[in-house]
Wavefront OBJ file of the C-alpha trace (Angstrom):
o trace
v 0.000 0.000 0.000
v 1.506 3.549 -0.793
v 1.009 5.977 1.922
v 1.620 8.653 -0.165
v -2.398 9.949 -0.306
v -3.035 9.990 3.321
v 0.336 11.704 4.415
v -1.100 14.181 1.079
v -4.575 14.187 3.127
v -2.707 14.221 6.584
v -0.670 17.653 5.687
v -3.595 19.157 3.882
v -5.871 18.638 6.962
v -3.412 20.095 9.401
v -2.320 23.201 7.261
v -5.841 24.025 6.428
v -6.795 23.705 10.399
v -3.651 26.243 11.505
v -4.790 28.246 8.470
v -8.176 28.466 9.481
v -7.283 29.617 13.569
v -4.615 31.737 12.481
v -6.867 33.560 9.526
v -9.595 34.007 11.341
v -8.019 34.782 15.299
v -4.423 37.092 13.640
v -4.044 37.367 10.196
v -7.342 38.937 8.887
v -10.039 38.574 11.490
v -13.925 39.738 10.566
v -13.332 42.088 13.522
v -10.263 43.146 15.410
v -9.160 40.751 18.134
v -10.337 37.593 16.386
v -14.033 36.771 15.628
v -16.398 33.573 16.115
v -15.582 32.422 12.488
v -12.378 31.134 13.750
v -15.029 27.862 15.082
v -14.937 27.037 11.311
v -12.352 24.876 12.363
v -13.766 22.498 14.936
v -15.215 20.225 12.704
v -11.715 19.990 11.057
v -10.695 18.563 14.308
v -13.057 15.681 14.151
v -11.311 13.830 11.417
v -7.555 14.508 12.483
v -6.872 11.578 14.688
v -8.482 8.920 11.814
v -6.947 10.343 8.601
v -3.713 10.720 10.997
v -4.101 6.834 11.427
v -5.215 5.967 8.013
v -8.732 4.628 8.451
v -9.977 4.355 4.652
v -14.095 5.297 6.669
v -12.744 8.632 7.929
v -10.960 9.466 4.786
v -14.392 8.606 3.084
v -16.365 11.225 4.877
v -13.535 13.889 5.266
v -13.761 14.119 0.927
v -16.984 15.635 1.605
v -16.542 17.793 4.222
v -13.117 19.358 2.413
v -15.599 20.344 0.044
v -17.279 23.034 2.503
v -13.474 24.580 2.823
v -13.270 25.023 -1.248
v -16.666 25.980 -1.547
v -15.875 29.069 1.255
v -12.323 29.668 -0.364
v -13.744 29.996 -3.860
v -16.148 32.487 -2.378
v -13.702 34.312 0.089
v -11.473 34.725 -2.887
v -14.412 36.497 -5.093
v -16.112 38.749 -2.678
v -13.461 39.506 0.215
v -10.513 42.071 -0.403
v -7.224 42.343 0.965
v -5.452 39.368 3.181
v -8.751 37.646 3.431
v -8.941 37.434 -0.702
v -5.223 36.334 -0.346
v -5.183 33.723 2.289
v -8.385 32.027 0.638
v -5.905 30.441 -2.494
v -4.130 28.485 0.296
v -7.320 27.579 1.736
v -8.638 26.214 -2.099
v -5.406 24.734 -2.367
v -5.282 22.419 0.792
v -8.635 22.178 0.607
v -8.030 20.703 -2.918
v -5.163 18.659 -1.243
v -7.296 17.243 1.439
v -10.119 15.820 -1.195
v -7.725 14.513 -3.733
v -5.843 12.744 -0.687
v -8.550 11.497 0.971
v -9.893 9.764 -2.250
v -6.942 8.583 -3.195
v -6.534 6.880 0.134
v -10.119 5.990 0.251
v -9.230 4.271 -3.532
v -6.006 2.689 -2.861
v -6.991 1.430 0.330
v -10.434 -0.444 -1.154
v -11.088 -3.876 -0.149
v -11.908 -4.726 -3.850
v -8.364 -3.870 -5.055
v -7.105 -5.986 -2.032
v -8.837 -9.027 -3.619
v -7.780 -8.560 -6.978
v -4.364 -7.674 -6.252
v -4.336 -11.367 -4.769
v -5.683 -12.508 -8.031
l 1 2 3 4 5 6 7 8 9 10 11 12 13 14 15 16 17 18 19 20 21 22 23 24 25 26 27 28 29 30 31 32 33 34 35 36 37 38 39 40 41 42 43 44 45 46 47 48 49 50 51 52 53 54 55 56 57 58 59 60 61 62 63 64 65 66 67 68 69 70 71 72 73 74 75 76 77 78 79 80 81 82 83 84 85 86 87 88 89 90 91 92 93 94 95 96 97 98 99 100 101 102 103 104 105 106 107 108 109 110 111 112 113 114 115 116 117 118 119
């Protein structure tokens, strides 16, 4: 098995986590001091432990819910101006990272390839 997708899923989901506190509490807050967006990334933290430990279920469900952090990048990079606009290409882009790793590891990791690899 090559762990190359989930340490590709791994790295995206951590990045996009520190991303999402530091945007949101330091970098370019809504308001100054840090605002109550910054809870965008709890549910990030639900995932980290299985992706972290390769479970092909978790990497499953995390594909869909990466697609919530493109989805708000692709609009944060239309409507906002400034850092915000800026810092929401590195959210598409792990974002992007986290989906494409997650079903690659979801993919790779399928018990139907296990069977026919034995073949």
């Amino acid at each position: 098995m090559n762990p190359w997708f989930n340490r590709l899923a791994a790295v995206s989901l951590v990045g996009l986590l520190f991303l999402c506190l530091s945007w949101e509490l330091w970098i370019a807050p809504l308001r100054p001091g840090g605002s109550m967006l910054a809870l965008k990334a709890l549910p990030l933290l639900l995932p980290l432990f299985g992706i972290l430990r390769g479970k092909r279920y978790t990497h499953q469900w995390t594909s869909m819910l990466s697609l919530i952090y493109v989805a708000e990048g692709l609009v944060r990079a239309a409507s906002d101006q400034g850092a915000s606009q800026i810092l929401a290409m590195p959210e598409i882009i792990m974002a992007t990272g986290l989906f494409a790793g997650c079903l690659g590891h979801a993919r790779v990791t399928a018990p139907s390839r296990a069977v026919k690899a034995a073949d």
